[in-house]
KEKE-3310 file (N, C-alpha, C; in steps of 0.2 Angstrom, whole numbers, plus 5000, padded with zeros to 4 digits):
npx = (5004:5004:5009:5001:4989:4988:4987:4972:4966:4967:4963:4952:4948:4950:4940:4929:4929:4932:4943:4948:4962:4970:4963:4960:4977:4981:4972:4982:4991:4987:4983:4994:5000:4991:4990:5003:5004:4994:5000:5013:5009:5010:5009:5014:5027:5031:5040:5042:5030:5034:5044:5038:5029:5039:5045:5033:5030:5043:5038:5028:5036:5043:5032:5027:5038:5036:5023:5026:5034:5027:5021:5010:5003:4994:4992:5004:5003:4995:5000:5012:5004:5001:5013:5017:5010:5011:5025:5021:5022:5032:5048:5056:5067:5087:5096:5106:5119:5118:5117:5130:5140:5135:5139:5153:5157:5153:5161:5174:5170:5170:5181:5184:5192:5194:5184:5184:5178:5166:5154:5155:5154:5142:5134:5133:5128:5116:5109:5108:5105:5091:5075:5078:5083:5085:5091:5096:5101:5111:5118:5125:5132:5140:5150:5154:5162:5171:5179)
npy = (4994:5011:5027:5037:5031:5024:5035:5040:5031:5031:5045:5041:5031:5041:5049:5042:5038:5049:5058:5073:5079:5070:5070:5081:5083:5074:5079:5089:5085:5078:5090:5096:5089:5088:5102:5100:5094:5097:5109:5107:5096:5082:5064:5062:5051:5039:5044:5056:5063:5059:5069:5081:5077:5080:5093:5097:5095:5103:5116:5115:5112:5126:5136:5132:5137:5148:5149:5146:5156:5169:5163:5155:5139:5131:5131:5127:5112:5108:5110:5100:5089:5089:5086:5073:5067:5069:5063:5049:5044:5042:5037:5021:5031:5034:5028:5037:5032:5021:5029:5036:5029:5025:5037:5040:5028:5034:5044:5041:5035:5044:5052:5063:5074:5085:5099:5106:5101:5098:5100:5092:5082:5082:5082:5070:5063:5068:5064:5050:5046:5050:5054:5047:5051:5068:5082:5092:5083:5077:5085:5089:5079:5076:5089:5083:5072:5076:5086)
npz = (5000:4996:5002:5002:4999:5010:5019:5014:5019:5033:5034:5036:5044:5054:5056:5057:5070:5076:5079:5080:5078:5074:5060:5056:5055:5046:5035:5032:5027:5015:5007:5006:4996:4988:4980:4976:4967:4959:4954:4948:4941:4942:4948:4965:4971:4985:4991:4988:4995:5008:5011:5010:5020:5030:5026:5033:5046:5051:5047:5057:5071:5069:5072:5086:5091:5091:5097:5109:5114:5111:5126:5123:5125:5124:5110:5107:5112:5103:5090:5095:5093:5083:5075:5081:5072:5061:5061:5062:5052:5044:5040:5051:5061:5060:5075:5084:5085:5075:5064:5066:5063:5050:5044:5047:5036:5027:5026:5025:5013:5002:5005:5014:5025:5033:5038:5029:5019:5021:5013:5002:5010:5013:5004:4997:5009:5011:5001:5003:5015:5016:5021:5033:5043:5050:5040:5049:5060:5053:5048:5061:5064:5054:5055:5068:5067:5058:5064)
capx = (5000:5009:5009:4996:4983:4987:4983:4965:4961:4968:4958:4943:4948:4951:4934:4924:4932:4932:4950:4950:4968:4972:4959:4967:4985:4980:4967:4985:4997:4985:4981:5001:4999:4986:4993:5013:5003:4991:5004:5018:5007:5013:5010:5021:5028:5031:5049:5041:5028:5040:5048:5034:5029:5046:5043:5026:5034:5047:5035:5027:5040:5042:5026:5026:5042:5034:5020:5030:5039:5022:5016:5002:5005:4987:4993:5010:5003:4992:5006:5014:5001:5002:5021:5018:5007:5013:5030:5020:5021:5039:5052:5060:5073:5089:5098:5112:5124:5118:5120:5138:5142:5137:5142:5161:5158:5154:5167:5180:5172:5170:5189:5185:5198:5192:5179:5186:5176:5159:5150:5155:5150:5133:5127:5130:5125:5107:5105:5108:5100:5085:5071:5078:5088:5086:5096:5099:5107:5114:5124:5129:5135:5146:5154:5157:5164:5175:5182)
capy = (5000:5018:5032:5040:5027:5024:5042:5041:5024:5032:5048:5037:5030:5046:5053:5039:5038:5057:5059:5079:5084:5066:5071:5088:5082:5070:5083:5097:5080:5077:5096:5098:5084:5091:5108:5099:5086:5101:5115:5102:5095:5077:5061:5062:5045:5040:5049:5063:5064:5061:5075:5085:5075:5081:5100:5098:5095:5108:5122:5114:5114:5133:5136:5130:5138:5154:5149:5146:5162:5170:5158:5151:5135:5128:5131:5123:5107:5104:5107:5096:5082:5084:5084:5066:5061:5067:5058:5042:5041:5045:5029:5022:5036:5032:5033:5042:5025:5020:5036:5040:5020:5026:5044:5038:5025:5040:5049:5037:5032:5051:5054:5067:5072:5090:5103:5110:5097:5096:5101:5085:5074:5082:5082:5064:5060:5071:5057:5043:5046:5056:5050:5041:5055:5073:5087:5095:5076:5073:5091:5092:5072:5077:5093:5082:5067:5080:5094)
capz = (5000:4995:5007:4997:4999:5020:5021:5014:5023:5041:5037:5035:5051:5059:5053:5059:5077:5079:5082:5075:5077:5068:5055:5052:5053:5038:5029:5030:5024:5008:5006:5003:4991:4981:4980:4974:4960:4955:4952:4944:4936:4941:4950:4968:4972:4992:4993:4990:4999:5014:5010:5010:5029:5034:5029:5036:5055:5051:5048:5063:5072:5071:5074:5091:5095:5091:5102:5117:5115:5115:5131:5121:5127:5123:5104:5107:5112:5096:5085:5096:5093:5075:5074:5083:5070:5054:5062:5060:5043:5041:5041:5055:5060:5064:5079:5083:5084:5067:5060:5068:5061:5042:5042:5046:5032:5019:5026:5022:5003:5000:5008:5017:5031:5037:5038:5022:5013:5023:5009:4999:5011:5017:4997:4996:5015:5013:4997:5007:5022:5015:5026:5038:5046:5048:5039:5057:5060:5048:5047:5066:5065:5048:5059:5076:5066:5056:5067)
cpx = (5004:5006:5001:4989:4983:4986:4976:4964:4963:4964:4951:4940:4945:4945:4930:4925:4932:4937:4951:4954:4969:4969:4962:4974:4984:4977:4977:4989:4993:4983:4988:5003:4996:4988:4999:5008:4997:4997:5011:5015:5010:5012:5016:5021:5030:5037:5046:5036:5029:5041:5043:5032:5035:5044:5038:5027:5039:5043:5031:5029:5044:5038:5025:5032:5037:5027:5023:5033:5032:5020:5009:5004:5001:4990:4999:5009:4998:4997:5011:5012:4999:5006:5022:5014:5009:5022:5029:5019:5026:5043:5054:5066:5079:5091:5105:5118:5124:5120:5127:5141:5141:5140:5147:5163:5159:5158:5173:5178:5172:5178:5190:5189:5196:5185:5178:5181:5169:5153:5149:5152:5143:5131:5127:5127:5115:5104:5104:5106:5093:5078:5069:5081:5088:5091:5099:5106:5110:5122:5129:5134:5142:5151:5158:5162:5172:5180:5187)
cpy = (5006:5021:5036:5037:5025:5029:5042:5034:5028:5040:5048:5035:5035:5050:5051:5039:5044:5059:5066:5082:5078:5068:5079:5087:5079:5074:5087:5092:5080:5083:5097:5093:5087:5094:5105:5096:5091:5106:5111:5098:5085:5072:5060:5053:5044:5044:5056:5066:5063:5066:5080:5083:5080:5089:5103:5100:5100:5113:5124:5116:5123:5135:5136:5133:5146:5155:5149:5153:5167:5168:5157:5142:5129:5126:5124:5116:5105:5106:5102:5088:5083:5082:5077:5061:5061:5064:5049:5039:5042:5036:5029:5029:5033:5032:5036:5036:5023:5026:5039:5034:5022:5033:5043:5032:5028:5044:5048:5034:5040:5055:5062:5069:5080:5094:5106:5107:5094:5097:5094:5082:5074:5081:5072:5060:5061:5064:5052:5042:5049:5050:5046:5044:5064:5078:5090:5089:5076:5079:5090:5083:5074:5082:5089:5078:5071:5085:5090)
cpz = (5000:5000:5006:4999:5007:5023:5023:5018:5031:5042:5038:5043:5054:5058:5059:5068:5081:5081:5075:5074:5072:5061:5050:5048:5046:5031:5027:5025:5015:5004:5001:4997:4985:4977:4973:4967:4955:4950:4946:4940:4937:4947:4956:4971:4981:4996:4993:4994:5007:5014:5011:5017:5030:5034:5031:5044:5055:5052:5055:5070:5077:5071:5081:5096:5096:5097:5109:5118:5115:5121:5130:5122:5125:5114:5101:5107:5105:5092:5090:5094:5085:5072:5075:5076:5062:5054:5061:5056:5039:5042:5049:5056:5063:5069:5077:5081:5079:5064:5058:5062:5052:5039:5043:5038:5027:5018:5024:5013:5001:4999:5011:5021:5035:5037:5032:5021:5017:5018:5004:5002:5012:5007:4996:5003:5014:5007:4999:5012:5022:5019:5034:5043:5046:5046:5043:5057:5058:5046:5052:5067:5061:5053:5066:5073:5060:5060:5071)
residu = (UNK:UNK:UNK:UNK:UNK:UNK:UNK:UNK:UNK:UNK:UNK:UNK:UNK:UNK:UNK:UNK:UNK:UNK:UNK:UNK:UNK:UNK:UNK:UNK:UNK:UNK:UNK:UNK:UNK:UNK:UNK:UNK:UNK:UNK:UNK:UNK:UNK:UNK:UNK:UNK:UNK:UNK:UNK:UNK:UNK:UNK:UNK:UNK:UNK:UNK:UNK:UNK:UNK:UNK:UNK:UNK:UNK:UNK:UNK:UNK:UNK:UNK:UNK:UNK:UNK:UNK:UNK:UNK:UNK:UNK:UNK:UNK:UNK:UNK:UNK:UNK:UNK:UNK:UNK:UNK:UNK:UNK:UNK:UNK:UNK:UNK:UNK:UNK:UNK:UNK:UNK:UNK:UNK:UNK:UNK:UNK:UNK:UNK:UNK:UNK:UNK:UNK:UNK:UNK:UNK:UNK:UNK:UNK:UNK:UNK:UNK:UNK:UNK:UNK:UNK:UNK:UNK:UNK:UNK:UNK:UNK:UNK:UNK:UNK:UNK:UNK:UNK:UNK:UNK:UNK:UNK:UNK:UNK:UNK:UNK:UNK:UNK:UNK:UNK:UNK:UNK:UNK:UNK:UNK:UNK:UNK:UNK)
# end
């Protein structure tokens, strides 16, 4: 079953159960869908609509900081609980142990040796870990494992 398609079957779910932050979080996920497959003009496949999850929680993300920095607190916890739920439909993530364990492997087939050359590794790292690892990760792990 594609991404696409456990979407509408969990906001059938989330309909019929009355679960309305679930139902939202899924209405904004296939919203931002539409939007990418109307304006492109093109069928997205399940990578991409990750990708589009991931900038969903991002936006989120800042959203909620900016409620905290207000003390809207009440706001904060529903982007909290939709950041939980458009996170359940993301991959596994790694951890950091797995992470550290393949970013020294791409650091030696890359040949990296300083900071100089961070940029090499993170373009091949963001392709080989897309999904599975956030770009945050993914930067601050190449700088720890380099410096």
């Amino acid at each position: 079953m594609s991404l696409k398609e456990q979407l509408k079957s969990d906001l059938k779910d989330a309909m019929r159960s009355k679960e309305i932050v679930k139902r939202d979080s899924i209405r904004a996920i296939n919203t931002m869908i539409k939007q990418i497959e109307v304006d492109e003009r093109k069928d997205l496949n399940d990578e991409d609509v990750i990708k589009l999850i991931q900038k969903g929680i991002k936006q989120r993300e800042e959203a909620a900081i900016q409620y905290k920095n207000a003390n809207r607190d009440d706001l904060v916890a529903v982007e909290q609980e939709q950041i939980d739920i458009f996170k359940a439909y993301l991959p596994q993530q790694l951890s950091d142990a797995e992470l550290e364990a393949g970013m020294k492997e791409l650091i030696s087939e890359v040949g990296a040796t300083s900071i100089k050359e961070m940029g090499k590794v993170m373009g091949t790292a963001s392709k080989k870990f897309a999904g599975v690892a956030d770009g945050k990760r993914i930067s601050e792990m190449v700088k720890k494992l380099l410096a």
